[in-house]
C-alpha positions in Angstrom: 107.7 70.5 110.6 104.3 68.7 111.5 104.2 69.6 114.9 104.6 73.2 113.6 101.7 72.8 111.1 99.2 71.4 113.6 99.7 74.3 116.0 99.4 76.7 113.5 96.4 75.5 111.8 94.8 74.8 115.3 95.6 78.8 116.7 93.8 79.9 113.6 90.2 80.3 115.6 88.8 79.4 118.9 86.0 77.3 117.6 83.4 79.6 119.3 80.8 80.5 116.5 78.8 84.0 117.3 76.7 85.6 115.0 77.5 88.5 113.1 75.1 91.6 114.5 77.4 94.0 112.1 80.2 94.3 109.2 83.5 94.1 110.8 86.2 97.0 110.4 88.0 95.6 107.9 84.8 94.9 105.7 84.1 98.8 106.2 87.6 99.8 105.2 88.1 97.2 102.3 84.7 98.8 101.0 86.0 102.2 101.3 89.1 101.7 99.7 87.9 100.1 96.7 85.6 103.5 96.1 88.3 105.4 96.4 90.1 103.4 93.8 87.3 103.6 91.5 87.0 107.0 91.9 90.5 107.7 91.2 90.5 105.5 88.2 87.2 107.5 86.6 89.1 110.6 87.2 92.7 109.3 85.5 90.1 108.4 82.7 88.6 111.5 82.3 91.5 113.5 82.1 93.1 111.1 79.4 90.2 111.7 77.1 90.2 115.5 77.6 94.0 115.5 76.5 92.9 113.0 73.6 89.7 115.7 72.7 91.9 119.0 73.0 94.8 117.4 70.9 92.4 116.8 68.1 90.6 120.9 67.9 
């Protein structure tokens, strides 16, 4: 179980720093997906207080 651990935790990087020149792929798409889900939240929002409004005249 220790053996297991210490190869695991010691595959984890190379060790071999370079600098970052640009966001990576997964930055981009994290970004991306969390407009989207704001997006779609403002909309769900919108169309709960337009039921709420046209209930009421």
């Amino acid at each position: 179980m220790i053996a297991h651990a210490a190869t695991a935790s010691g595959a984890a990087h190379s060790g071999v720093v370079r600098p970052r020149t640009a966001p990576e792929v997964s930055d981009v798409v994290l970004f991306a997906l969390a407009v989207i889900a704001v997006a779609a939240a403002r909309i769900a929002l919108r169309r709960r207080f337009a039921k709420k409004r046209a209930r009421r005249d």
